[in-house]
N, CA, C and O atoms as a CHARMM CRD file, in Angstrom:
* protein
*
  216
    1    1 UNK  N     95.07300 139.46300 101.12900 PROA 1      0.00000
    2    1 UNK  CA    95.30400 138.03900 101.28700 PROA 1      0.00000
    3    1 UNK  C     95.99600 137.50500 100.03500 PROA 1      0.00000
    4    1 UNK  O     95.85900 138.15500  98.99900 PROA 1      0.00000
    5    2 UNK  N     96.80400 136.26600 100.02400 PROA 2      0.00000
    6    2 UNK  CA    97.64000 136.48400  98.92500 PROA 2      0.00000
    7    2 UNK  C     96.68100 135.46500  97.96700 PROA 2      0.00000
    8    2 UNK  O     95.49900 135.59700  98.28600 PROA 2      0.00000
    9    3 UNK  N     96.82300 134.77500  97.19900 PROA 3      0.00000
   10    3 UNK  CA    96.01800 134.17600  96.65000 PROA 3      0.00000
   11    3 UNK  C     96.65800 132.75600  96.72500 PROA 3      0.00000
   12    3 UNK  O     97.83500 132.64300  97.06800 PROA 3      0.00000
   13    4 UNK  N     95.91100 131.69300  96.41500 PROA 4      0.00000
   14    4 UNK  CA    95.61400 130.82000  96.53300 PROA 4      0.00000
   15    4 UNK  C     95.18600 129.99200  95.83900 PROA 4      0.00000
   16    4 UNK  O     93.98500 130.02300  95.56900 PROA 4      0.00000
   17    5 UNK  N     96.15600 128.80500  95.23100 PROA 5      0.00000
   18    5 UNK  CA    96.03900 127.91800  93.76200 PROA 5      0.00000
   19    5 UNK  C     95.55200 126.26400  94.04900 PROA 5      0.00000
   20    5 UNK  O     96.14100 125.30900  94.55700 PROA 5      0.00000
   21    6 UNK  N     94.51100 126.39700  93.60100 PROA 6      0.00000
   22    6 UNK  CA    94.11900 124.65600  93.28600 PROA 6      0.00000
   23    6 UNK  C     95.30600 123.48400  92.81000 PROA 6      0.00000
   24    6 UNK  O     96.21000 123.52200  91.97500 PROA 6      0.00000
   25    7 UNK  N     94.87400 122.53200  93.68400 PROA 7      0.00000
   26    7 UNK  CA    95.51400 121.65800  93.12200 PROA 7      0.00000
   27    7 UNK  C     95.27200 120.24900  93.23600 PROA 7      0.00000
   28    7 UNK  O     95.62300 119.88100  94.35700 PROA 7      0.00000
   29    8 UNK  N     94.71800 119.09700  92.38800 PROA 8      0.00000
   30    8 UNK  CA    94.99500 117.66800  92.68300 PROA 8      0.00000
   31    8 UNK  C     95.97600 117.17300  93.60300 PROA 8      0.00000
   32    8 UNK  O     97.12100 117.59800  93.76000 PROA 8      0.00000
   33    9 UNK  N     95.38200 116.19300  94.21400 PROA 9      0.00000
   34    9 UNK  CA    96.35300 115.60700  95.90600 PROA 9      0.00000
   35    9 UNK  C     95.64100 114.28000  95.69500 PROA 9      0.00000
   36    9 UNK  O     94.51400 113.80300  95.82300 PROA 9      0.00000
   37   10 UNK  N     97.08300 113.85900  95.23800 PROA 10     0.00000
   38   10 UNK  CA    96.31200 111.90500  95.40200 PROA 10     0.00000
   39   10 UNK  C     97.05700 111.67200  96.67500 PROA 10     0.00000
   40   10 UNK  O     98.04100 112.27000  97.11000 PROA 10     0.00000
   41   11 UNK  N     96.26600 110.50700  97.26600 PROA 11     0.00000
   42   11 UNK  CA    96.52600 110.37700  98.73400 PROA 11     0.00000
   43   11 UNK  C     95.65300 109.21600  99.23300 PROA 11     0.00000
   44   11 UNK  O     94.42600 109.12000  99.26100 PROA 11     0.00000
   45   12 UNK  N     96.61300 108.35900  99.61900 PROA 12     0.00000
   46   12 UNK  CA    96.22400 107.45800 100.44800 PROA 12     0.00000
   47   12 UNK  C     95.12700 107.07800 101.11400 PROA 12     0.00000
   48   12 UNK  O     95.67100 107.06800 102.21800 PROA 12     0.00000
   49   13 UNK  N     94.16800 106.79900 101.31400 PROA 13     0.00000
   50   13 UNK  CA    92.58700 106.27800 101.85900 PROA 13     0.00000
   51   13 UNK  C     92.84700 106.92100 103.01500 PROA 13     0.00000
   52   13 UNK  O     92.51600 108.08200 103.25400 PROA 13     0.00000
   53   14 UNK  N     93.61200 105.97500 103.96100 PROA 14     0.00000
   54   14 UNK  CA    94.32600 105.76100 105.17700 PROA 14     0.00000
   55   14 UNK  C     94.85400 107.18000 105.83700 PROA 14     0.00000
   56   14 UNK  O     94.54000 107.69700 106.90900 PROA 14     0.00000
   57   15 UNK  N     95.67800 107.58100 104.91200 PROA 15     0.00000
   58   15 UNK  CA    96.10800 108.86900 104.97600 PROA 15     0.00000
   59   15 UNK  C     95.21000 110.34000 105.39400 PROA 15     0.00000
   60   15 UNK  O     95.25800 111.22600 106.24700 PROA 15     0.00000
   61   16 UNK  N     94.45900 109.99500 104.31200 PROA 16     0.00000
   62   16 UNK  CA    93.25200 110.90300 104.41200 PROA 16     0.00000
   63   16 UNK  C     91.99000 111.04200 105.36800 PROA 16     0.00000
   64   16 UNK  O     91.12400 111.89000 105.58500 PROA 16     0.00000
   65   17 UNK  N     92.36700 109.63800 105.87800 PROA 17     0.00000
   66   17 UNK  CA    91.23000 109.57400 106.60800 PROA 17     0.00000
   67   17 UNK  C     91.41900 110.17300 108.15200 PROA 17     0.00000
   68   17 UNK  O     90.70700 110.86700 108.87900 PROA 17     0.00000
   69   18 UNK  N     92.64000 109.60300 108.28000 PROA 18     0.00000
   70   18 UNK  CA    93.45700 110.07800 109.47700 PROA 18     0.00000
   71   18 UNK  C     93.50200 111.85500 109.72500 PROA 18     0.00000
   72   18 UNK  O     93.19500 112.41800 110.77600 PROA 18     0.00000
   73   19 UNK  N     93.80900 112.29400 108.88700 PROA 19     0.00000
   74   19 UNK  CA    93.91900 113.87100 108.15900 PROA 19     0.00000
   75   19 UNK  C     92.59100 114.57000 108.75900 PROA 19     0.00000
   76   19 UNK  O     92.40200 115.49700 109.54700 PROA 19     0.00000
   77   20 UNK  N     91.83500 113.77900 108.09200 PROA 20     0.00000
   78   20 UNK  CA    89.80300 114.11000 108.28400 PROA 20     0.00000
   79   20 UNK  C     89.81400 114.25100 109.75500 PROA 20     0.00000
   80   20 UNK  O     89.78500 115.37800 110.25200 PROA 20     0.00000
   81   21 UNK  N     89.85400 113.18000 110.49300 PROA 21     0.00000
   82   21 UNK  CA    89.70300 113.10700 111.81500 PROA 21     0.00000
   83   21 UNK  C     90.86800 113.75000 112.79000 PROA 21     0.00000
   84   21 UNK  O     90.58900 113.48300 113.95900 PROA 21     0.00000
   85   22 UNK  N     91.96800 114.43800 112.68800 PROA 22     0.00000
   86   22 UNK  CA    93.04800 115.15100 112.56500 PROA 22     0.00000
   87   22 UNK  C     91.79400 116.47600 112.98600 PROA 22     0.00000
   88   22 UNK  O     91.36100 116.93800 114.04100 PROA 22     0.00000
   89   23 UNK  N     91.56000 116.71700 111.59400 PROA 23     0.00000
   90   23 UNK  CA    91.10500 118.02400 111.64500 PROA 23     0.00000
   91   23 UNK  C     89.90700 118.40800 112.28000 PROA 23     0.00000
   92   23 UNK  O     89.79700 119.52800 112.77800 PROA 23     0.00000
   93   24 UNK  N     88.68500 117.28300 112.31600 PROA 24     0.00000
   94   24 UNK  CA    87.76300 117.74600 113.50500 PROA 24     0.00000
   95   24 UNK  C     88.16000 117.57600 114.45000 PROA 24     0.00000
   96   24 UNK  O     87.36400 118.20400 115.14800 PROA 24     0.00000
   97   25 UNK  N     88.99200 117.08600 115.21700 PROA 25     0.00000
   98   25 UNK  CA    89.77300 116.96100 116.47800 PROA 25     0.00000
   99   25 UNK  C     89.67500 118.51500 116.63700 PROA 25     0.00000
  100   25 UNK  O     89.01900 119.16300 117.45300 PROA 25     0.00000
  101   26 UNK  N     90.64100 119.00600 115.47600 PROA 26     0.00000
  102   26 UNK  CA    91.15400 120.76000 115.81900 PROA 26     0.00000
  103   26 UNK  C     90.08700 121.72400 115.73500 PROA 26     0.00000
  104   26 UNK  O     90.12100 122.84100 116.25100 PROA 26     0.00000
  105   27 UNK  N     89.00500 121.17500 114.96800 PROA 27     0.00000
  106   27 UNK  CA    88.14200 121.84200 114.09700 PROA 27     0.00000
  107   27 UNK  C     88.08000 122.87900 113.48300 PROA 27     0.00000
  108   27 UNK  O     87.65500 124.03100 113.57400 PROA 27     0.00000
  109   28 UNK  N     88.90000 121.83300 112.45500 PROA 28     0.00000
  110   28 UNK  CA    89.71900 122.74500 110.84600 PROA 28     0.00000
  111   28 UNK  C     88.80500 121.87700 110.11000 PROA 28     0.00000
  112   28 UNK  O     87.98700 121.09900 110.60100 PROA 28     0.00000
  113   29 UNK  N     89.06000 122.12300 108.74800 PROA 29     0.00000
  114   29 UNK  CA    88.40400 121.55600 107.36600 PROA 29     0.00000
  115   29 UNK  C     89.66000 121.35600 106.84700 PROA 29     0.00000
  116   29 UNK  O     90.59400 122.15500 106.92800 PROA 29     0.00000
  117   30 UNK  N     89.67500 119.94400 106.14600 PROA 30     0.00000
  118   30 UNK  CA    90.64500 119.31100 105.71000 PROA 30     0.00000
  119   30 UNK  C     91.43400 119.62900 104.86600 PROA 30     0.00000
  120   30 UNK  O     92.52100 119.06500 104.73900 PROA 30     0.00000
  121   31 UNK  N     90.98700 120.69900 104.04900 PROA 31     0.00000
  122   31 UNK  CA    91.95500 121.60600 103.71800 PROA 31     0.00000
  123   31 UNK  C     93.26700 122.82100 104.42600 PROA 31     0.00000
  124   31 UNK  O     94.41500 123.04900 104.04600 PROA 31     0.00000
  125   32 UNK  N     92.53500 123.33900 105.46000 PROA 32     0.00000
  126   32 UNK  CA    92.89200 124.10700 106.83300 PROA 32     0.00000
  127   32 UNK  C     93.79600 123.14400 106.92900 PROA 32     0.00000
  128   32 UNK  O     94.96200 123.47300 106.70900 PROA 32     0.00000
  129   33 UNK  N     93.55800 121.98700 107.21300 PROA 33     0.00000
  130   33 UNK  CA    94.34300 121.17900 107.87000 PROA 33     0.00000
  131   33 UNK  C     95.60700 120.33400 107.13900 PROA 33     0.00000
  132   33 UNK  O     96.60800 119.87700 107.69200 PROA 33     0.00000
  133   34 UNK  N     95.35600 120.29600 106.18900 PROA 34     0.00000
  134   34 UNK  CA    96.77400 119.69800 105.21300 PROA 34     0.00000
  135   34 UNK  C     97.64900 120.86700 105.24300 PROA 34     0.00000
  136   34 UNK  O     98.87500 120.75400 105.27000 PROA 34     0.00000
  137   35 UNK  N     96.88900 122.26000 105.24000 PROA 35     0.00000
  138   35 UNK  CA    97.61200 123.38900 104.67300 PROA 35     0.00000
  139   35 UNK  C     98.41100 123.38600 106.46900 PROA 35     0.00000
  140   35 UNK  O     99.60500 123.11100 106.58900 PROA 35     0.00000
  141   36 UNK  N     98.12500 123.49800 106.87000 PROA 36     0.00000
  142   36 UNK  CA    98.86600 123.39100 108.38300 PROA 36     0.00000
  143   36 UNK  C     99.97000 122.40800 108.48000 PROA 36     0.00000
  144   36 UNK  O    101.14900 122.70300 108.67600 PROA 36     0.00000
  145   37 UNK  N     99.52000 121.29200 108.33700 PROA 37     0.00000
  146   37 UNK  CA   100.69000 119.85200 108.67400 PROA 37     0.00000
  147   37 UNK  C    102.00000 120.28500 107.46300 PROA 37     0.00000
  148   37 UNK  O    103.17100 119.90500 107.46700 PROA 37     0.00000
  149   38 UNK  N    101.30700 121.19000 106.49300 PROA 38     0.00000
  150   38 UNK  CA   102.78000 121.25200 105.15200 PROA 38     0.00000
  151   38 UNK  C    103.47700 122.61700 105.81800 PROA 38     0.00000
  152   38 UNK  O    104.63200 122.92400 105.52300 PROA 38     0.00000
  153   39 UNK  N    102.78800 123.29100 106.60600 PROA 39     0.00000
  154   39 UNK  CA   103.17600 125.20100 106.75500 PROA 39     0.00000
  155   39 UNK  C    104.70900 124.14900 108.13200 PROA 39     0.00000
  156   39 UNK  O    105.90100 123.90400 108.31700 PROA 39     0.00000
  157   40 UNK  N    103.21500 123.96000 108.66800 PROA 40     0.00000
  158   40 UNK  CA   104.65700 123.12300 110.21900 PROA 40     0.00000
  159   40 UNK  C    105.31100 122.50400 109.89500 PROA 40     0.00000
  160   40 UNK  O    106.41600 122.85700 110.30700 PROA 40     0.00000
  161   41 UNK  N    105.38600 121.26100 109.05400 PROA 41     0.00000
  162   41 UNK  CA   106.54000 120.45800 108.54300 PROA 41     0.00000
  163   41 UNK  C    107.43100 121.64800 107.79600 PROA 41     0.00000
  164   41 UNK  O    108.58000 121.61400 108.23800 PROA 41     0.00000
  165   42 UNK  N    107.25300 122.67900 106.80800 PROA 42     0.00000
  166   42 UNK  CA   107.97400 123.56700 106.26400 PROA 42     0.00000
  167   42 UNK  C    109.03000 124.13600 107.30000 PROA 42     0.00000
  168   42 UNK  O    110.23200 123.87200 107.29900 PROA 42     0.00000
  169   43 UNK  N    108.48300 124.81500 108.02300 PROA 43     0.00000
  170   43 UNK  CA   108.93500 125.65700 109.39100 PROA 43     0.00000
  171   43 UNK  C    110.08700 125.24300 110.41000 PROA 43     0.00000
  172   43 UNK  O    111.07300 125.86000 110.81100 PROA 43     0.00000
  173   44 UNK  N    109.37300 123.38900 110.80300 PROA 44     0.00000
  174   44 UNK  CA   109.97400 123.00600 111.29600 PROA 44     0.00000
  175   44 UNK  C    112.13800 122.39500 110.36300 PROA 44     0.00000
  176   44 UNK  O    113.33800 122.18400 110.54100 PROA 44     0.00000
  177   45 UNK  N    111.26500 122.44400 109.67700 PROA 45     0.00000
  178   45 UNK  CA   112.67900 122.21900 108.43700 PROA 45     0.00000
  179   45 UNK  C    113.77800 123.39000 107.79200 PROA 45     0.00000
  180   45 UNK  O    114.70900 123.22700 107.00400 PROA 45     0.00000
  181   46 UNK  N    113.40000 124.31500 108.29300 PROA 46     0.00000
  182   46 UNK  CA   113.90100 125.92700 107.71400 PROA 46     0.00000
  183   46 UNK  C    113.33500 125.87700 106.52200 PROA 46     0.00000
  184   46 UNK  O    114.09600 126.56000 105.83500 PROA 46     0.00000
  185   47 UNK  N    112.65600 125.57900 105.97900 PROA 47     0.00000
  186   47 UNK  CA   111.82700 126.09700 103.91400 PROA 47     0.00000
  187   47 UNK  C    110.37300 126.83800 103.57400 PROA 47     0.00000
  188   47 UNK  O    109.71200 126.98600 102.54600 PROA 47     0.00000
  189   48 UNK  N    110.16500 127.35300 105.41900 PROA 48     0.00000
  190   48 UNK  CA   108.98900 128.22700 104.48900 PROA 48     0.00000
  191   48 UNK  C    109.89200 129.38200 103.95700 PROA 48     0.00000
  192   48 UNK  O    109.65300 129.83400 102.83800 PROA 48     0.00000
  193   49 UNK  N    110.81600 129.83300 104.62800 PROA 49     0.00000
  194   49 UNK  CA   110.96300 131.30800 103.87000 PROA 49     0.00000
  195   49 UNK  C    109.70400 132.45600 104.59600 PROA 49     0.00000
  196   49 UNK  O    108.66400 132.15500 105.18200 PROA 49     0.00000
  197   50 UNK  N    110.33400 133.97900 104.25600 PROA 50     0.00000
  198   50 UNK  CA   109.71500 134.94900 105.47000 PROA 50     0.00000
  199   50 UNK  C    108.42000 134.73000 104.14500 PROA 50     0.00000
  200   50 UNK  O    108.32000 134.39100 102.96600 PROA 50     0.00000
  201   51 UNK  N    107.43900 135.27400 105.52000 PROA 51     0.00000
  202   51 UNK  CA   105.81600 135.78100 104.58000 PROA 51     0.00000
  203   51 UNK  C    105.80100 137.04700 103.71900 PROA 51     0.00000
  204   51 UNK  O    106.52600 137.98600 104.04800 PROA 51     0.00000
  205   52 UNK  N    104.98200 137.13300 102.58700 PROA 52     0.00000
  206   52 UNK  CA   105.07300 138.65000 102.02700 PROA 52     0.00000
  207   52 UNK  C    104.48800 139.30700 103.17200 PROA 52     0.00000
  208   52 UNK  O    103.89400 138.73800 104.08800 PROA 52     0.00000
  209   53 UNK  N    104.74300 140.82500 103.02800 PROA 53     0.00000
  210   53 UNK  CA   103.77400 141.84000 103.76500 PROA 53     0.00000
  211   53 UNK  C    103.18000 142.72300 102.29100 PROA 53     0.00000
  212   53 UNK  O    103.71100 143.14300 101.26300 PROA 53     0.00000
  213   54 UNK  N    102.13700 142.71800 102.72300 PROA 54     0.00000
  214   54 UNK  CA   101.11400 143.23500 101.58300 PROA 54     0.00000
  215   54 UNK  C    101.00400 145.05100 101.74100 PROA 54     0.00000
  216   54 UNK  O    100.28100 145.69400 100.98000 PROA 54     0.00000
């Protein structure tokens, strides 16, 4: 698994809250779930770039 870096996320009340309830909808954890909305917005834009293979 590749690893995985912390990071501060300031963010909107509103934003977040929406996000929260977003994700028990899917029932992800709000992390799961930001990391998703940035992977699909990436994807959908051509900028993830291919995955490593380990």
């Amino acid at each position: 698994m590749s690893e995985r870096k912390p990071f501060l996320l300031r963010v909107d009340p509103a934003v977040l809250d929406a996000l929260q309830k977003w994700a028990s909808d899917d029932l992800r954890s709000l992390n799961a779930q930001i990391e998703f909305v940035l992977r699909d917005s990436l994807a959908k834009t051509g900028r993830l770039g291919a995955k490593k293979k380990a």
